[in-house]
N, C-alpha and C positions, 0 to 999 in steps of 0.2 A: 504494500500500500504506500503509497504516496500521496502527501500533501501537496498541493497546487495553487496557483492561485489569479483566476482570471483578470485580476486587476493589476498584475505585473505588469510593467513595459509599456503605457500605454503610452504611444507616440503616433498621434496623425501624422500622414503624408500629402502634401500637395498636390499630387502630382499624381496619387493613386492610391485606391482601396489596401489596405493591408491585412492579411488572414493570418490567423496563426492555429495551430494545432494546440489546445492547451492539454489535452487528454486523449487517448484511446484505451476504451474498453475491451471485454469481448463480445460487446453486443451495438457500440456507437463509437462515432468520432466525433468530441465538442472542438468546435471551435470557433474563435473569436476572431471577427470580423470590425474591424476598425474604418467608419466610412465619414469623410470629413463633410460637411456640409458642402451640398450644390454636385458632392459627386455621384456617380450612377452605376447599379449595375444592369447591365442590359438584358434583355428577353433572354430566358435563359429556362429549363427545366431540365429534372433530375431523373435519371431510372428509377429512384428508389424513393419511399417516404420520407421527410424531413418535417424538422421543427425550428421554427425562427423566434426566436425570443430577443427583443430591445429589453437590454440591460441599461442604457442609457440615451437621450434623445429624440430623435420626431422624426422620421421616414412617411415615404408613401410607397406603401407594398403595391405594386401591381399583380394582378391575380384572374386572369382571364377576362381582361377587359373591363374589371371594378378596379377603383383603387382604393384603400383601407388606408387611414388615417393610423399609426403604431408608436405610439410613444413608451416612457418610461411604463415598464413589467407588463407590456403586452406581451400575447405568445399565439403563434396559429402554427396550427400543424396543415402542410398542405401531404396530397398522396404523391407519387410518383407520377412525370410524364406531365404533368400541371406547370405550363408557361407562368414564368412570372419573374419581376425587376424590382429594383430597390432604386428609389431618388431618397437623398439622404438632404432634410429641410434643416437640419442642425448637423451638428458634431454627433457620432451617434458610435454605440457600442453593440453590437448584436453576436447572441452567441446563437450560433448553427449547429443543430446534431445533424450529424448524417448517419446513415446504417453506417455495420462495419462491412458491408460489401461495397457501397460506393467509396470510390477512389477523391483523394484529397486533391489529386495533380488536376481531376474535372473540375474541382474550383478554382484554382488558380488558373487555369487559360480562360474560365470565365471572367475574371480581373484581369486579367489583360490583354483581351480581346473588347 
């Protein structure tokens, strides 16, 4: 067991969203998603189910052509194969589970594409 701590390190970037791994289990991947205000992640969906939870700040989730208003301790779980973006309206902190079958490297080419 190991202690962790998602509030380590937190450093915005200008220039672009930053993710990090804070944990993997044997059943998820959390990870922390660091997105500065006015930046974007683009139309994008997963193979597998996820859950998005704002740790901190005011996003606008897009989710099949709604968009959801998510601030401080919201949380949606969407399924698999479900398109959907993030506009970050503030400085914002969101931690991401992924299964442990999807792949971390699919989120980062979604940050930098």
């Amino acid at each position: 067991m190991d202690k962790l701590s998602f509030n380590d390190e937190i450093e915005f970037n200008e220039n672009h969203v930053i993710s990090k791994v804070i944990v993997e289990t044997s059943f998820s991947k959390e990870i922390r998603i660091l997105i500065k205000s006015g930046q974007v992640m683009k139309e994008h969906k997963t193979p597998f189910p996820i859950i998005i939870h704002i740790i901190q700040g005011n996003l606008k989730l897009g989710v099949q052509s709604e968009m959801y208003d998510m601030k401080d301790g919201d949380i949606i779980a969407l399924d698999g194969n479900i398109p959907h973006n993030l506009i970050a309206v503030e400085d914002s902190i969101v931690r991401l589970t992924l299964s442990k079958h999807d792949k971390v490297e699919r989120v980062k080419s979604v940050l930098e594409n």
